[in-house]
C-alpha atoms as a printed R data frame, in Angstrom:
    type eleno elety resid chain resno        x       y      z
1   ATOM     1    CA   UNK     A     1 -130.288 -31.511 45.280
2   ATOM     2    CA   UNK     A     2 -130.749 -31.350 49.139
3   ATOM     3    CA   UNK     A     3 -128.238 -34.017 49.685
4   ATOM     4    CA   UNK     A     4 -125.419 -32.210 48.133
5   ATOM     5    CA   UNK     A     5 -122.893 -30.525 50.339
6   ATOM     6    CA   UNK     A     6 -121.484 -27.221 49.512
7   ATOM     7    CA   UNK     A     7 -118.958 -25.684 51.220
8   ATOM     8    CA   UNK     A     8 -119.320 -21.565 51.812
9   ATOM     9    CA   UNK     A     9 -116.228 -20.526 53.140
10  ATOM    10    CA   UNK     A    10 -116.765 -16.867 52.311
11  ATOM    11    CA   UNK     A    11 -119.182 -14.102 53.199
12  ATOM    12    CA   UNK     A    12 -121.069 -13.342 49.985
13  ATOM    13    CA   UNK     A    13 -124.873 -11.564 49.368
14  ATOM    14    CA   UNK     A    14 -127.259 -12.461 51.259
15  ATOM    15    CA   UNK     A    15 -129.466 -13.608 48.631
16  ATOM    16    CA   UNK     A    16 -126.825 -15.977 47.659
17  ATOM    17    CA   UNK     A    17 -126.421 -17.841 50.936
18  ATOM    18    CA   UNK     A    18 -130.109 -18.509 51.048
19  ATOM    19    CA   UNK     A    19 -130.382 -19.732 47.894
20  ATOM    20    CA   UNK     A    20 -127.594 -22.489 48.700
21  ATOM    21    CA   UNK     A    21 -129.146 -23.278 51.730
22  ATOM    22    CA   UNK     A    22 -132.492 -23.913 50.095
23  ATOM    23    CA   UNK     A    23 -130.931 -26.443 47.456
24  ATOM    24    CA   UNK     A    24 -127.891 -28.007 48.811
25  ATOM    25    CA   UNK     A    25 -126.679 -29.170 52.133
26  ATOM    26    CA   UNK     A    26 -125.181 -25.945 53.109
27  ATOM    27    CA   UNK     A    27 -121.775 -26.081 55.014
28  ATOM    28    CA   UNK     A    28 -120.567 -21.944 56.727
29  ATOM    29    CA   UNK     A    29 -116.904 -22.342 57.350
30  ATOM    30    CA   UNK     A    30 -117.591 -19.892 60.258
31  ATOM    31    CA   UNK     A    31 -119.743 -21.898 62.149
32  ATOM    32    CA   UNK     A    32 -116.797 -24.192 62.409
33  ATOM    33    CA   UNK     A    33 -113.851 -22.611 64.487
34  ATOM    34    CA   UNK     A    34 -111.660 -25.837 64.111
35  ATOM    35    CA   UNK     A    35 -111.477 -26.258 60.307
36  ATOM    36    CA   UNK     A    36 -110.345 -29.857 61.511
37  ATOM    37    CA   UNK     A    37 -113.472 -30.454 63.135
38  ATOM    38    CA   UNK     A    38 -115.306 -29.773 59.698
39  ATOM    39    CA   UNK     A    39 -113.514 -31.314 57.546
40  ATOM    40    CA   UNK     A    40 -113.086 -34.684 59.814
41  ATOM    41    CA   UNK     A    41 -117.117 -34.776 60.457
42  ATOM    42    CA   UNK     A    42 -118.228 -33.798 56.538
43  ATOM    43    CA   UNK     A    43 -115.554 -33.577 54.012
44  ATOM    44    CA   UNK     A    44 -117.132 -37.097 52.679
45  ATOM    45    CA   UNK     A    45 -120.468 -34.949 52.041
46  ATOM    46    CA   UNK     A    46 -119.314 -31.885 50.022
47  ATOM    47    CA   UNK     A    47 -119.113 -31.731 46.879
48  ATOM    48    CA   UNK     A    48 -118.790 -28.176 45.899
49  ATOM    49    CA   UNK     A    49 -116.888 -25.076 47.339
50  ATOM    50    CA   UNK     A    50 -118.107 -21.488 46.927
51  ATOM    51    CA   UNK     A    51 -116.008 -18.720 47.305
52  ATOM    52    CA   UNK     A    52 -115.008 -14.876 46.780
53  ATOM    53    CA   UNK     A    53 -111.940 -12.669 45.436
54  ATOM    54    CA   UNK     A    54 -110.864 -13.006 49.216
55  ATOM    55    CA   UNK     A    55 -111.671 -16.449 50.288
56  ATOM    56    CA   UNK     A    56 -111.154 -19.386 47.832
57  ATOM    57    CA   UNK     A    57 -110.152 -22.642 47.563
58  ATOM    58    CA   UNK     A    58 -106.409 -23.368 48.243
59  ATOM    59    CA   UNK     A    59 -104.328 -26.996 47.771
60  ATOM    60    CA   UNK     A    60 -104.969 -27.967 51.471
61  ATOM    61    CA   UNK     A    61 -108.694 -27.694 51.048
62  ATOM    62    CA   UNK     A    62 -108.808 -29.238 48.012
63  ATOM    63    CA   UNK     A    63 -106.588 -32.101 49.358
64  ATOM    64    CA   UNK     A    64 -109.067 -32.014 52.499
65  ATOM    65    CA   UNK     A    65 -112.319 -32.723 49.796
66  ATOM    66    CA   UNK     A    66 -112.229 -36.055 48.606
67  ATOM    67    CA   UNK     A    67 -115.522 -35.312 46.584
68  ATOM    68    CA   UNK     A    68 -114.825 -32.026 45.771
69  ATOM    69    CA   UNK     A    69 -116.232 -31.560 41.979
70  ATOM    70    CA   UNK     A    70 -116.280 -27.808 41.665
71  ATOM    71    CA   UNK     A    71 -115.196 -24.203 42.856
72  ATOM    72    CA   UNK     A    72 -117.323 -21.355 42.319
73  ATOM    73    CA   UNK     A    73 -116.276 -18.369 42.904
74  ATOM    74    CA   UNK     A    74 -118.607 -15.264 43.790
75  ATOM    75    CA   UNK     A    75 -115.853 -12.702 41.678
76  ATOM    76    CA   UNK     A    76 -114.117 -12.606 38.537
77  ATOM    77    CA   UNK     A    77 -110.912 -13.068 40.377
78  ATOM    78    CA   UNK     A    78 -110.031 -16.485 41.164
79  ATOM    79    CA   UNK     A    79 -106.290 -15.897 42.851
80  ATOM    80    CA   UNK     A    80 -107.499 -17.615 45.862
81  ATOM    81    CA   UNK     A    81 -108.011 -20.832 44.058
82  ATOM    82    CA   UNK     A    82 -105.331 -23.258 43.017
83  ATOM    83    CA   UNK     A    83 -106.070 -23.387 39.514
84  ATOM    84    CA   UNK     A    84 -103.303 -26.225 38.627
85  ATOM    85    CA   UNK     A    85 -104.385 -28.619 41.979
86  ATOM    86    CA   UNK     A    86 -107.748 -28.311 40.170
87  ATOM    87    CA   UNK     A    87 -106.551 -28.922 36.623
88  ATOM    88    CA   UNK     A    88 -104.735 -31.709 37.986
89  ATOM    89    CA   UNK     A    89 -107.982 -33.528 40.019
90  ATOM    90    CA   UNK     A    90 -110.532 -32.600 37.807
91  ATOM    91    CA   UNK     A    91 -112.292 -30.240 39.734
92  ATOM    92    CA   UNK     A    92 -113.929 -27.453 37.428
93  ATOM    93    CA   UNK     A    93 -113.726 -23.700 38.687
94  ATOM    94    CA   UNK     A    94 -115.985 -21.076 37.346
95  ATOM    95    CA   UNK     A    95 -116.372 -17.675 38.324
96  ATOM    96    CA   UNK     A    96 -118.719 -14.139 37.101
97  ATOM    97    CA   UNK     A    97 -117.160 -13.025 34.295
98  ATOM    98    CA   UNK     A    98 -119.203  -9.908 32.107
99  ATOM    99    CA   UNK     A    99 -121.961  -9.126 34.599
100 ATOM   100    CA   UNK     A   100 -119.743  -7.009 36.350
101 ATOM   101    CA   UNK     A   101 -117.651  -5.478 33.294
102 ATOM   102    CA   UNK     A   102 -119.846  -2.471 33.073
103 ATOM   103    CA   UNK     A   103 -119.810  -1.123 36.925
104 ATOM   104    CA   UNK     A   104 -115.932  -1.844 37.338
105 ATOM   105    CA   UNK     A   105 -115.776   0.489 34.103
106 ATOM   106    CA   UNK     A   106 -118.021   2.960 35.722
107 ATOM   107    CA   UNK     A   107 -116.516   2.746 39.173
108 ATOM   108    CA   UNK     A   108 -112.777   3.337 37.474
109 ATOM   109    CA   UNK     A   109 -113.700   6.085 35.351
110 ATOM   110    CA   UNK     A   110 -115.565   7.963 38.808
111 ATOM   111    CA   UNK     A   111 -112.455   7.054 41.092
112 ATOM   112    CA   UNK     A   112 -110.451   9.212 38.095
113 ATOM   113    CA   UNK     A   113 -113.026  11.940 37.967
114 ATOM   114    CA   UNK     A   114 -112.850  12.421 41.945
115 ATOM   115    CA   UNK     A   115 -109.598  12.219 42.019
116 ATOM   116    CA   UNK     A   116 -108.548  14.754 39.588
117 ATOM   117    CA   UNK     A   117 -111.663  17.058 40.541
118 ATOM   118    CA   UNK     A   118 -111.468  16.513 44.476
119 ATOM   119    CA   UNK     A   119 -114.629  15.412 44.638
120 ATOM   120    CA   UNK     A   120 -114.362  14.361 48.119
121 ATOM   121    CA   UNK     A   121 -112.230  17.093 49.450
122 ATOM   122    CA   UNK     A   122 -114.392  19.442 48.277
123 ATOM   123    CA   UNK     A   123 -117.940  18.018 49.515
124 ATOM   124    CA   UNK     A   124 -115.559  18.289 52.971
125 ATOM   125    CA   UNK     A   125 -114.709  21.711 52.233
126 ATOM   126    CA   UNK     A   126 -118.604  22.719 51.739
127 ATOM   127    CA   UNK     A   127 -119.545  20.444 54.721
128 ATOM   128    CA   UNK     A   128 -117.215  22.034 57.484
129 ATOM   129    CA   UNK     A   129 -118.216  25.618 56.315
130 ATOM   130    CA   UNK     A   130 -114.879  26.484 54.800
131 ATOM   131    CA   UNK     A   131 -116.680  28.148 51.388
132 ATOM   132    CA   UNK     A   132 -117.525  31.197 53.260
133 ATOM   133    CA   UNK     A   133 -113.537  31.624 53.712
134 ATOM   134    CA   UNK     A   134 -113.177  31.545 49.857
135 ATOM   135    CA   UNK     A   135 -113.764  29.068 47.037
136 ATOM   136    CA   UNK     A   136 -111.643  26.003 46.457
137 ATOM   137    CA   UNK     A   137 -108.917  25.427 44.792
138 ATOM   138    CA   UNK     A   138 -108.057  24.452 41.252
139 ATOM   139    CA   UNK     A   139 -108.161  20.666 40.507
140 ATOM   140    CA   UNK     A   140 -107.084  19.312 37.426
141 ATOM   141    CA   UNK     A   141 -109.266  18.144 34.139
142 ATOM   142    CA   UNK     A   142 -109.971  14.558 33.366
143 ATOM   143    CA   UNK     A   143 -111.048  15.089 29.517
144 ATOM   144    CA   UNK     A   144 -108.372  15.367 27.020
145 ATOM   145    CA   UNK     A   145 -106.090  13.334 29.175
146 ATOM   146    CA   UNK     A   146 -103.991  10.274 27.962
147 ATOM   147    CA   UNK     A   147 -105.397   7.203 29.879
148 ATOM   148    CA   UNK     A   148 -102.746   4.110 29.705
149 ATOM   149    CA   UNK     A   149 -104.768   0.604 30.646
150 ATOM   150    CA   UNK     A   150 -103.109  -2.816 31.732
151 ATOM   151    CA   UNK     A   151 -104.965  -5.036 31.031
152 ATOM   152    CA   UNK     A   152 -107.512  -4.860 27.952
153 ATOM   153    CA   UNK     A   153 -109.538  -7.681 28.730
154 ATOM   154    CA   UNK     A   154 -113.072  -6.880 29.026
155 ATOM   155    CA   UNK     A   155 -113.101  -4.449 31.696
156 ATOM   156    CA   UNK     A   156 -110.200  -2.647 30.271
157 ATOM   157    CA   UNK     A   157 -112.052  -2.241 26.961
158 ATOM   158    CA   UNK     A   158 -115.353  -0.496 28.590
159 ATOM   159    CA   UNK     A   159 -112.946   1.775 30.628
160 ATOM   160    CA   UNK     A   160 -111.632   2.684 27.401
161 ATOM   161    CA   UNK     A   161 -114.514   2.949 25.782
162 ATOM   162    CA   UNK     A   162 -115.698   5.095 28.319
163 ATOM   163    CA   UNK     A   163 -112.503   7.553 28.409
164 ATOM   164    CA   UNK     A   164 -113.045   7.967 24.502
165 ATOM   165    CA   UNK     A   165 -116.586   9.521 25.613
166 ATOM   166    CA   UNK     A   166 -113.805  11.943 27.276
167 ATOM   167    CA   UNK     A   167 -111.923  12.662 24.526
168 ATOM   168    CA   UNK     A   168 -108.707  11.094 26.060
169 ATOM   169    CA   UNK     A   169 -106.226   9.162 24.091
170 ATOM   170    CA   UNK     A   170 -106.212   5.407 25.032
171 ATOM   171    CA   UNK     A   171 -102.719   3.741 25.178
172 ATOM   172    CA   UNK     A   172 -102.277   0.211 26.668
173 ATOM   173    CA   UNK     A   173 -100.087  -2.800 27.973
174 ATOM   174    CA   UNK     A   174 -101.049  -6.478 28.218
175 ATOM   175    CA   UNK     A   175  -98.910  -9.552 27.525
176 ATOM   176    CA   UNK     A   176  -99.451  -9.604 24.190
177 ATOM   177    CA   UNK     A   177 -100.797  -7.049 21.636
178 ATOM   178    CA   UNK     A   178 -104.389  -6.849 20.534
179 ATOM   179    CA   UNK     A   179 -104.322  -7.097 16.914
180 ATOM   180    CA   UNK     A   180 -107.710  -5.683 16.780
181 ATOM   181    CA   UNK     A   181 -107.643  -2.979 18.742
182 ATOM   182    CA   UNK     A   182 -106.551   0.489 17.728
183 ATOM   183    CA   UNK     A   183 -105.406   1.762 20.738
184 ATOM   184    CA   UNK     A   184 -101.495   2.145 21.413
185 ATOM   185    CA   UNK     A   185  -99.811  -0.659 22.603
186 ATOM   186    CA   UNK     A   186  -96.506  -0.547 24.311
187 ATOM   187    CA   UNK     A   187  -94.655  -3.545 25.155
188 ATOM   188    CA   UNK     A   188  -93.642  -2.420 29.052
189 ATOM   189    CA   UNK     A   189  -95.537  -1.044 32.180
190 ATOM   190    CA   UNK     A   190  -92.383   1.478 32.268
191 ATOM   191    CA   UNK     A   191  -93.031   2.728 28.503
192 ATOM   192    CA   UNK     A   192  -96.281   2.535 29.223
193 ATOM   193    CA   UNK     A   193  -96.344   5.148 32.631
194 ATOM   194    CA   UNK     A   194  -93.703   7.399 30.818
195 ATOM   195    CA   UNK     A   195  -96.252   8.242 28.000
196 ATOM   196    CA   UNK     A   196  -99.850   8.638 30.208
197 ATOM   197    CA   UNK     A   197 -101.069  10.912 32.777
198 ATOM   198    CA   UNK     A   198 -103.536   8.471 33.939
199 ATOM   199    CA   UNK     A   199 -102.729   4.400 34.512
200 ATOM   200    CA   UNK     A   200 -105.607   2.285 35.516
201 ATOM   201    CA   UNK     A   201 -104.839  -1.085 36.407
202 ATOM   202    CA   UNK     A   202 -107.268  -3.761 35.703
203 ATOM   203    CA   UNK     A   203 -105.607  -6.832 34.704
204 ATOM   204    CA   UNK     A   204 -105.820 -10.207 36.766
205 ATOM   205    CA   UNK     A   205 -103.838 -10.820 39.407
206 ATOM   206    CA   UNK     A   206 -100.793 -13.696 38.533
207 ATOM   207    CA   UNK     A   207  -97.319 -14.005 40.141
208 ATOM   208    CA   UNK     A   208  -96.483 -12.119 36.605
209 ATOM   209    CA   UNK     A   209  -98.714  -9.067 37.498
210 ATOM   210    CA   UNK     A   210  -97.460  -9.159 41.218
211 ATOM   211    CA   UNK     A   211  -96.569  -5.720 41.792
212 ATOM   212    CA   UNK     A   212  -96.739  -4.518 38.279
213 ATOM   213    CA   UNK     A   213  -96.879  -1.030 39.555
214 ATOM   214    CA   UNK     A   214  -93.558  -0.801 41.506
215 ATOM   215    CA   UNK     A   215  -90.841   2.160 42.098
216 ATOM   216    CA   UNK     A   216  -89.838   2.309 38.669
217 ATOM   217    CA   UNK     A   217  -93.167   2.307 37.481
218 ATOM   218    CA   UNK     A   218  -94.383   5.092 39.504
219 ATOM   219    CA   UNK     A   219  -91.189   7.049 38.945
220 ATOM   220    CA   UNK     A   220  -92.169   6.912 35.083
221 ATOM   221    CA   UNK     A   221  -95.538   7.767 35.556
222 ATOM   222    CA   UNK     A   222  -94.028  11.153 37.653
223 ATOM   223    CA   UNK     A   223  -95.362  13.907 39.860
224 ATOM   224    CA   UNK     A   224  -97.932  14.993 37.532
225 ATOM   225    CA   UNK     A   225  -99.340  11.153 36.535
226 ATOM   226    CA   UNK     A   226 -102.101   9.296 38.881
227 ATOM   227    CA   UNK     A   227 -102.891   5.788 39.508
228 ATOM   228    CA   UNK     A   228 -105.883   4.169 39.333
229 ATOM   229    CA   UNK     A   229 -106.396   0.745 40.578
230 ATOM   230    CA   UNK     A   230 -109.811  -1.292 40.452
231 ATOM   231    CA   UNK     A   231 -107.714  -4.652 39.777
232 ATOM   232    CA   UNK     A   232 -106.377  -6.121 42.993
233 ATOM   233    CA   UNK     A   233 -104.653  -4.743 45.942
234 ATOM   234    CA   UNK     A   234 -101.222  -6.973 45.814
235 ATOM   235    CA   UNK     A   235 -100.828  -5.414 41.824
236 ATOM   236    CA   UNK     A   236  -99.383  -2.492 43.545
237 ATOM   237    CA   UNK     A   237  -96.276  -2.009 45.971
238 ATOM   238    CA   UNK     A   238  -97.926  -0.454 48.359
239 ATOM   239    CA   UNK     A   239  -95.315   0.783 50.252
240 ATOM   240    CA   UNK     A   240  -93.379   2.360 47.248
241 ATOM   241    CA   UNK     A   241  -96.793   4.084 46.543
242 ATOM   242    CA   UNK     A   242  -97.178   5.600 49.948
243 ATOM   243    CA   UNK     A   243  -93.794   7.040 49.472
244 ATOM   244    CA   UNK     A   244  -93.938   8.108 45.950
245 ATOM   245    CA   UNK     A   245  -97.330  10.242 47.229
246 ATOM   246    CA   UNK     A   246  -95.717  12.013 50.489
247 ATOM   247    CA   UNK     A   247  -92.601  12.658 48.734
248 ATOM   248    CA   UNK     A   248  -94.727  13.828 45.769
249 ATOM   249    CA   UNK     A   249  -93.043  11.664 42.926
250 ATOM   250    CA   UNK     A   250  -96.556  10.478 42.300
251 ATOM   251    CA   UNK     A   251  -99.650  13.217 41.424
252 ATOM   252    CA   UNK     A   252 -102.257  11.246 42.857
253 ATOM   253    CA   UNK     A   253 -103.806   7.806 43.032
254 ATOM   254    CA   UNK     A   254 -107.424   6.456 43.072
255 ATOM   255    CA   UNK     A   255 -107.434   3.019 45.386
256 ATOM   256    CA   UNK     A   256 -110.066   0.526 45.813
257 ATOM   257    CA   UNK     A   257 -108.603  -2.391 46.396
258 ATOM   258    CA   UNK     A   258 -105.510  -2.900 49.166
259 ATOM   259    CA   UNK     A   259 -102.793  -4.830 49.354
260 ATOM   260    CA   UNK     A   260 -103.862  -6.416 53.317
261 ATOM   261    CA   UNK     A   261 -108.184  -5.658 53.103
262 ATOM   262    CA   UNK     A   262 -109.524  -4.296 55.264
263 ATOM   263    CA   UNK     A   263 -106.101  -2.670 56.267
264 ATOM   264    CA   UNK     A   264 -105.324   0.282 54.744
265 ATOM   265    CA   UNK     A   265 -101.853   2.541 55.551
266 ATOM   266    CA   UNK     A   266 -102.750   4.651 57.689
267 ATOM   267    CA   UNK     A   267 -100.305   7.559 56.154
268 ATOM   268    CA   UNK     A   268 -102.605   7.375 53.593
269 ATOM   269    CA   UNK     A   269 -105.616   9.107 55.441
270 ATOM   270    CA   UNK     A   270 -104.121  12.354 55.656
271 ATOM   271    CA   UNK     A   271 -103.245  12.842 51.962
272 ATOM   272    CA   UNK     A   272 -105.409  14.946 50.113
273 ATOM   273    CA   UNK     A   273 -104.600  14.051 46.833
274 ATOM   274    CA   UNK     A   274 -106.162  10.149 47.753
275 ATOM   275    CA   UNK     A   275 -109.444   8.768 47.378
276 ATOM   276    CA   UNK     A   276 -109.818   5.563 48.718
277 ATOM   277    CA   UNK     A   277 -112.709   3.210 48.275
278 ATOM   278    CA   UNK     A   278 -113.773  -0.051 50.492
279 ATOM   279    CA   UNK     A   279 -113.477  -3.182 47.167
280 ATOM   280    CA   UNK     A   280 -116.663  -1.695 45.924
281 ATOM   281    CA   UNK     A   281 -116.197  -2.029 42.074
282 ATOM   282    CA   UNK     A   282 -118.897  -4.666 41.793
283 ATOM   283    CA   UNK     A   283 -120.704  -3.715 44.531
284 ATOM   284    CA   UNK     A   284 -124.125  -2.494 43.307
285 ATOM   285    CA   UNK     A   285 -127.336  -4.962 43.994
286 ATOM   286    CA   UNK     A   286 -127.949  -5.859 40.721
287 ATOM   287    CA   UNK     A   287 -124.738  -6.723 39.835
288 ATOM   288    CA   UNK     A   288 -124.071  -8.240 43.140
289 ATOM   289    CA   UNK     A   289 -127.754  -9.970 42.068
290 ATOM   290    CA   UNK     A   290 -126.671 -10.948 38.738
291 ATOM   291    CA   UNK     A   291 -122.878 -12.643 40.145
292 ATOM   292    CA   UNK     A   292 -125.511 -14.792 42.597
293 ATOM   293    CA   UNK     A   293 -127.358 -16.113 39.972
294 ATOM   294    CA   UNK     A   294 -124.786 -17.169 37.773
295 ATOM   295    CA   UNK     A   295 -122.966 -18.738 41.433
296 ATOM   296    CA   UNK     A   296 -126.236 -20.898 41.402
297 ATOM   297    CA   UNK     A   297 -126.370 -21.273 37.465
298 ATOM   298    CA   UNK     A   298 -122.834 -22.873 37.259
299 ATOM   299    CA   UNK     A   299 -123.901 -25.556 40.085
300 ATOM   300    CA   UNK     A   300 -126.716 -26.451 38.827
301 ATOM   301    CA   UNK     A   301 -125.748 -26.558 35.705
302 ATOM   302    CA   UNK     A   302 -123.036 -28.805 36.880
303 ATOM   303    CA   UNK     A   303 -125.020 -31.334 39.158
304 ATOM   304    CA   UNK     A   304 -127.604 -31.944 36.133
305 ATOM   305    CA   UNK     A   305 -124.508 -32.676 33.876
306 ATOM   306    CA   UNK     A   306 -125.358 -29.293 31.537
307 ATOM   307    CA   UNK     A   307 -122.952 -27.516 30.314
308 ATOM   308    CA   UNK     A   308 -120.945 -24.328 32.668
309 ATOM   309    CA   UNK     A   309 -122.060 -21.469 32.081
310 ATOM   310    CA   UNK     A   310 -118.788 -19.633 32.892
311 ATOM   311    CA   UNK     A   311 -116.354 -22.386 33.153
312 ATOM   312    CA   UNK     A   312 -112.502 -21.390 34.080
313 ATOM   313    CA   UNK     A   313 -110.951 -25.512 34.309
């Protein structure tokens, strides 16, 4: 398949990039600084685009490709794609759906755990030698708690999951109830914050879900609620947040994703009652292992004329 041109137009593992470059023509969109110049010399030659939850495939690339057959994308988010422009020329997407379920799960259900128990503060606290002045004080218990989830897809059912193993009562909000699931539904993200203490967000993001968590939103969940996001950055209005937590409308909120990666608000660094992580959820090797392979399963799955193995369009 070493005539086959793939695009790479985001950073991804290691491990990945070497793979593609031992199998297909590989194309780095960095080692082009005029897009123009890459697209006028090989758009003829590739055939397949492979991308990230930051870096995707958007209606003037796909316009640029005249052979473009597929998108892959090294994520389970695919916002960065134009899904329809794709739909509409027959390109396939596919992304790395399940792999990752179980670490987002564990990542949002630690992000809670430090944030209620000041994890961080308080390795600070023993670090700068401010134990021998008296012990820390009091955080707030995670068990017990009622944990609301938007989203119940499949990494909103293993955080749920996982909270039961807490003994907290699992409420949630999606677009349309689960009738198999026995958790609380509630048909708003208002209703929904008025009756948790703890609202994770991990839904995808759509113009719908486009700051889902807004001032109302936060106002419901109240001084005494925190927010947990592991979805995407641009769920939340970030501005309304960083408000909400100086003027203490909010109790606390657990961030890994922003709204402008890598830039973060800075009045966010001197908050105590923050923990903020750098888009980590997946970000273990074997996951990160596991999303490679099934980048280079769906291609050559596709170029032999197999079936996807995680096909989106």
């Amino acid at each position: 398949m070493g005539t086959i041109g793939v695009l790479l137009v985001a950073r991804v593992l290691p491990y990945l990039e070497q793979e593609l470059d031992k199998r297909y023509k590989l194309f780095r969109i960095w080692d082009y600084p005029q897009k123009a110049q890459l697209l006028t010399q090989h758009a003829a030659a590739i055939r397949a685009v492979v991308g990230n939850s930051n870096d995707g495939a958007d209606a003037d690339l796909i316009d640029a490709l005249p052979k473009l057959e597929i998108v892959s994308s090294f994520s389970v988010g695919v916002d960065k794609i134009d899904l329809e422009k794709c739909r509409a020329k027959g390109i396939r997407v596919t992304n790395t759906p399940d792999v990752l379920t179980d670490e987002v799960a564990d990542l949002a259900i630690g992000l809670t755990l430090a944030l209620l128990r000041r994890i961080c503060e308080c390795d600070r606290y023993v670090r700068s030698g401010n134990w021998k002045k008296g012990d820390y004080k009091l955080t707030t218990k995670f068990s017990g708690k009622t944990v609301g989830i938007i989203g119940l897809g499949r990494i909103g059912q293993a955080i749920a999951k996982r909270a039961e193993g807490f003994n907290c009562s699992i409420c949630y909000y999606s677009r349309t109830e689960k009738r198999d699931s026995n958790y609380k539904y509630y048909p708003s993200v208002v209703e929904l914050a008025s009756n948790c203490e703890i609202l994770i967000v991990a839904c995808p993001l759509t113009d719908e879900t486009h700051h889902i968590i807004n001032r109302e939103v936060i106002n419901a969940l109240g001084p005494k609620g925190f927010l947990i996001n592991i979805g995407r950055g641009k769920h939340v209005d970030e501005a309304e947040l960083v408000s909400a937590l100086q003027e203490g409308r909010l109790g606390g909120a657990g961030l890994d994703v922003f709204e402008d990666e890598p830039v973060v608000p800075e009045e966010l660094f001197g908050l105590e009652n923050v923990v903020l992580l750098p888009h980590v959820g997946s970000a273990t090797v074997e996951t990160r292992t596991d999303m490679a392979d099934l980048v280079l399963g769906n291609l050559e799955a596709h170029f032999l004329g197999k079936p996807l193995l995680t096909p989106l369009v």
